[in-house]
C-alpha positions in Angstrom: 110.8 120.8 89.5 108.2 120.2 92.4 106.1 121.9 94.4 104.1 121.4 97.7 100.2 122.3 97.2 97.6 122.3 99.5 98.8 123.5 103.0 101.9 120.4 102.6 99.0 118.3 102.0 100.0 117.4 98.3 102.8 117.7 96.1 103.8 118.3 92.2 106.6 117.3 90.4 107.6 117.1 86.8 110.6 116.7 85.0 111.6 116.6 81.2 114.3 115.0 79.0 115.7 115.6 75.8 117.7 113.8 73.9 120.2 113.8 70.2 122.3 111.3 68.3 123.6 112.3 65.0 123.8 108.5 64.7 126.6 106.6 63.1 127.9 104.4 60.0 129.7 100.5 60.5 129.7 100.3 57.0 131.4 103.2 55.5 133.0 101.0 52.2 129.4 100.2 51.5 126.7 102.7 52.6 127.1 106.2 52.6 125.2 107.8 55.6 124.8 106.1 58.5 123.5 102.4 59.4 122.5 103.5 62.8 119.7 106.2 62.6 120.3 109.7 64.2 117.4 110.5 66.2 115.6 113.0 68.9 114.0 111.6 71.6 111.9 113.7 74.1 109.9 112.9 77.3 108.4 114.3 79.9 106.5 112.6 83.4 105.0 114.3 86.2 103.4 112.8 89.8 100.8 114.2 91.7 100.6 112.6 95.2 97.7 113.9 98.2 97.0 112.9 101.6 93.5 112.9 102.8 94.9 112.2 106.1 96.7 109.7 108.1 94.8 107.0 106.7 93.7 108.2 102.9 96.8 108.9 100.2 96.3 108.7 96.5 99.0 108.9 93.8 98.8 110.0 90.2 101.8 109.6 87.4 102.0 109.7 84.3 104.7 109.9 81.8 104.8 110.8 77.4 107.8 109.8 75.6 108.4 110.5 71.7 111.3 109.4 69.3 111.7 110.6 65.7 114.3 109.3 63.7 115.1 110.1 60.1 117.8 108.1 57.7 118.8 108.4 54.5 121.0 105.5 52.7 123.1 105.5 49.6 124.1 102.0 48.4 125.1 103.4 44.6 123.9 102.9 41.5 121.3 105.9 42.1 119.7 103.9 45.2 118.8 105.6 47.5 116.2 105.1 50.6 115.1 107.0 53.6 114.1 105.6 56.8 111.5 107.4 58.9 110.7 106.1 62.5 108.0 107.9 64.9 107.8 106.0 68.2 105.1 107.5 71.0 104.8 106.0 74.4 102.4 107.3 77.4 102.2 105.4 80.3 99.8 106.3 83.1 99.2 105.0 87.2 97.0 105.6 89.5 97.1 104.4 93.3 94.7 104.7 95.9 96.2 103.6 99.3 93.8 103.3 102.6 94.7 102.0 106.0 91.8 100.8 107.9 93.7 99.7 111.1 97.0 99.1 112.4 96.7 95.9 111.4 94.4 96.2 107.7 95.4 97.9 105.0 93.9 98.5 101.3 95.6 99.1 97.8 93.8 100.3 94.4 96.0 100.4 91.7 95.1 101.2 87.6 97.8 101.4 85.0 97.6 102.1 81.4 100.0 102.2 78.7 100.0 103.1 75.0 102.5 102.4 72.8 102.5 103.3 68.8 105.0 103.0 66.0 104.7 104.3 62.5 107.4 103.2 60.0 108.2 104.2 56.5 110.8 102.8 54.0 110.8 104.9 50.7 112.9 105.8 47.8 114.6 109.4 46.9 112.2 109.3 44.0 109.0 109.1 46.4 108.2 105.1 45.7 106.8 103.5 48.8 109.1 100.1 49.7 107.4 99.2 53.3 105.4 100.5 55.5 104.3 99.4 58.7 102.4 101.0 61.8 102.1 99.0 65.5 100.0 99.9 68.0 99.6 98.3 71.8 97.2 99.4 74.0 97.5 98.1 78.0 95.3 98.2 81.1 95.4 96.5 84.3 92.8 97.3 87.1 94.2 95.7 90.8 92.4 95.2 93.9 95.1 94.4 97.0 94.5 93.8 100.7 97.0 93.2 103.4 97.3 92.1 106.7 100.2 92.6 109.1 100.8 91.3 113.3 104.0 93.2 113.7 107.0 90.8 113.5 104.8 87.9 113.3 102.8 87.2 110.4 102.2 89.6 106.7 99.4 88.3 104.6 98.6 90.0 101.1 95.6 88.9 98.9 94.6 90.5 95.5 92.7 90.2 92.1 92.9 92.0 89.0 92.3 92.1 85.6 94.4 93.1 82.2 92.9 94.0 78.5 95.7 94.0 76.2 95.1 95.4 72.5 97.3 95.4 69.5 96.6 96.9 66.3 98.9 96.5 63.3 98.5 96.9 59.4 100.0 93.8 58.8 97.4 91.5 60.0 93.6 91.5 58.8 92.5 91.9 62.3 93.0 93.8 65.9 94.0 91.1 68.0 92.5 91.7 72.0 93.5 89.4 75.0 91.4 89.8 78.2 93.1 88.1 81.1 92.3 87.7 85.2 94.4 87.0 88.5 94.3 86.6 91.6 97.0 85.5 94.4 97.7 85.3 98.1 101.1 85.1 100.0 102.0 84.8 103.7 104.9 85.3 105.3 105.0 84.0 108.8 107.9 84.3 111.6 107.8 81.1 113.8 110.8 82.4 116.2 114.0 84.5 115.5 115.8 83.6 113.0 113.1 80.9 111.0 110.2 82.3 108.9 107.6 80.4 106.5 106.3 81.5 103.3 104.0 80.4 101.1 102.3 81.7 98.0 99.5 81.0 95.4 98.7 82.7 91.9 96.2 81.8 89.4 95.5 83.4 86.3 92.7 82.5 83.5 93.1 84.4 79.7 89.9 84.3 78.1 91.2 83.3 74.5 93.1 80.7 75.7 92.1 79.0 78.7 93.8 79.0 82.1 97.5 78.0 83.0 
């Protein structure tokens, strides 16, 4: 669905998804139940867009995802193990677009992203064999400028930053990377039919120097 809010000025959507497998078995002279888990995944992601004016328009999105999965093996000899899976996902953007000039134009950008994983091996009787939880944890702040002379030359300069975080029971610490960038490119149109570009990126990661 979507809907325009603020005398046309801004605009709603959203939408939603769901989704069922009752999963599958490549193995039926072995395993009884299926090797491929049966599983319900839902999501849902909405935008949110509003323009100041001709010059000012921001941007807002955001999107949640969740999978839950459930499977149960027989191999004989009374063993038996079930597989549970919970996967969550939520991403989230924001982007703040201002045109000074004809010519000059601004971009603000922020994403973030969280991604987590729980996972459980156990047998019928209630004994534990693994289990295993992931989690990721993403953001990226970005600065952009752009120039433009109409058919002639496009510049575009920007800087930005990343944190990425993981956290996971199977190592003894929560790893954390911190990392910057910054580039430039130019395209510029000599005469019909022959253009030049040229482009330059560097990025530095704190834990591991610069490449």
């Amino acid at each position: 669905g979507e809907t325009p809010l603020f005398r046309n000025k801004g605009s709603l959507s959203l939408n939603t998804n769901y989704y069922h497998t009752g999963g599958f078995n490549t193995s039926q002279g072995t395993i009884v139940g299926t090797t491929a888990p049966p599983y319900d995944n839902y999501a849902a992601q909405s935008r949110f867009r509003y323009r100041f004016n001709d010059n000012n328009l921001l941007s807002v999105s955001g999107r949640y995802g969740l999978r839950r999965s459930f499977m149960s093996k027989d191999f004989g000899v009374k063993y038996l193990t079930e597989d549970e899976l919970d996967e969550t996902d939520l991403n989230l953007m924001v982007n703040f677009d201002h045109r000074f000039s004809d010519r000059w134009r601004s971009m603000t950008r922020y994403y973030f992203t969280n991604y987590r994983a729980d996972m459980n091996v156990a047998l019928s009787q209630g004994d534990t064999v693994s289990q295993t939880s992931f989690g990721q944890f993403f953001h990226r702040l970005e600065q952009q400028v752009a120039f433009a002379i109409p058919e002639r030359l496009d510049v575009i300069a920007g800087l930005g930053g990343n944190i990425d975080r993981i956290d996971q029971n199977i190592l003894s610490d929560v790893n954390e990377i911190k990392s910057f960038f910054a580039y430039t490119q130019a395209n510029w149109r000599v005469v019909r039919g022959l253009e030049f570009t040229a482009g330059l990126r560097y990025d530095q990661v704190i834990d591991y120097g610069w490449g």
